[in-house]
N, C-alpha and C positions, 0 to 999 in steps of 0.2 A: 504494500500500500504506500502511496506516496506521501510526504509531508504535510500537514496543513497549511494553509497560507489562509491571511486575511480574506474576507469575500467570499472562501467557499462555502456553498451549500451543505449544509447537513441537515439531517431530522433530528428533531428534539420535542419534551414536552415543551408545551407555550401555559404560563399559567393564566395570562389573560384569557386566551381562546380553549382555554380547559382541555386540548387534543394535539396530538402528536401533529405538527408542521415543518415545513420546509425551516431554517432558520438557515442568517449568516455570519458567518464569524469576525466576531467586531476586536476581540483579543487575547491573544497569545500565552502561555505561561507553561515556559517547559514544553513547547511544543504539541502542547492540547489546546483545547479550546477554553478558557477561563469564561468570558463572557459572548451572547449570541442576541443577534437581533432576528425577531420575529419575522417573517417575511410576506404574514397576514396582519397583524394588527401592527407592526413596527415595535413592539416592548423589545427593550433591551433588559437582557434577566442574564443571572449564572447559569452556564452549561449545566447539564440536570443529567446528561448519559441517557437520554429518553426514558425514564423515571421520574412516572408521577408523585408527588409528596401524598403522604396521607392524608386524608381527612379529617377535619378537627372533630369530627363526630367521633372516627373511631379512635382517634387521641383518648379524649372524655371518657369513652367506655372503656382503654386500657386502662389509663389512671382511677375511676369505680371500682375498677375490677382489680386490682392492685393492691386500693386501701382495701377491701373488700376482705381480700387476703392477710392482709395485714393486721388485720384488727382481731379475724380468726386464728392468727400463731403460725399462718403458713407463710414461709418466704414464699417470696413473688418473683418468679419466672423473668429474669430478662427479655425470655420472648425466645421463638425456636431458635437449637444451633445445632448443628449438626452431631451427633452423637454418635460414635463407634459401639460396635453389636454387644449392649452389654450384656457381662457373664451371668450363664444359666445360672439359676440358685433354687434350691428345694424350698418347699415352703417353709417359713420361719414357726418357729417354735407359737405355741399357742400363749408363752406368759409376751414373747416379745412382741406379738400381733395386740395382744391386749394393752399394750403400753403405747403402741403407735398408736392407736385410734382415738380419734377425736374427738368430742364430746359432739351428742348431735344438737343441731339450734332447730328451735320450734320457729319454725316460718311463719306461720297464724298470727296475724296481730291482735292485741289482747282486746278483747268486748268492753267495750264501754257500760259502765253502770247504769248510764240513764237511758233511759228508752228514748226511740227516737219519735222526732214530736210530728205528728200527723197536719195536713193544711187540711183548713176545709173548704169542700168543695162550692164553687162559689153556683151560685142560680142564675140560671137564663131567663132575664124577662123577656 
């Protein structure tokens, strides 16, 4: 593959236009691409390697999902990584399965004491 040079075309995400577009290379660094211009809206943004960012929604539900964890005693997962075939293992003894388990939480939210208050229904003249 040849060098990049200023001006060329490449595909990248555009975060303005939310979809993979043509982009041009506005600058240099170490022989990649640091910065690209849009070549449908004109934004100029950082090279992205045509990788969309995440979502702040799904941001929010890892961070939920984290304290989530957190608050139960479980360390919270950096997120998948690649893991080698971990060793076979018998099942564990039945005192040391009893000390891993976790205590279960009642999901149910707790009933309110007061009854709840009825409208009345209004008359049609």
């Amino acid at each position: 593959m040849r060098d990049l040079r200023l001006g060329d075309v490449l595909d990248d995400f555009c975060i303005k236009c939310r979809r993979l577009t043509n982009h041009s290379i506005v600058s240099l660094l170490s022989g990649k691409a640091a910065k690209v211009r849009c070549r449908t809206c004109y934004n100029d943004h950082d090279f992205r390697n045509e990788i969309a960012p995440p979502s702040k929604k799904d941001l929010k539900k890892a961070a939920l999902f984290n304290q989530v964890l957190a608050s139960a005693g479980v360390p919270a997962a950096p997120g998948p990584s690649p893991v080698d075939d971990p060793p076979l293992v018998a099942d564990p003894p039945a005192a040391e399965a009893a000390s891993d388990a976790s205590p279960v939480l009642d999901a149910a939210p707790a009933a309110d004491s007061t009854p709840a208050v009825k409208k009345k229904a209004r008359k049609k003249a």
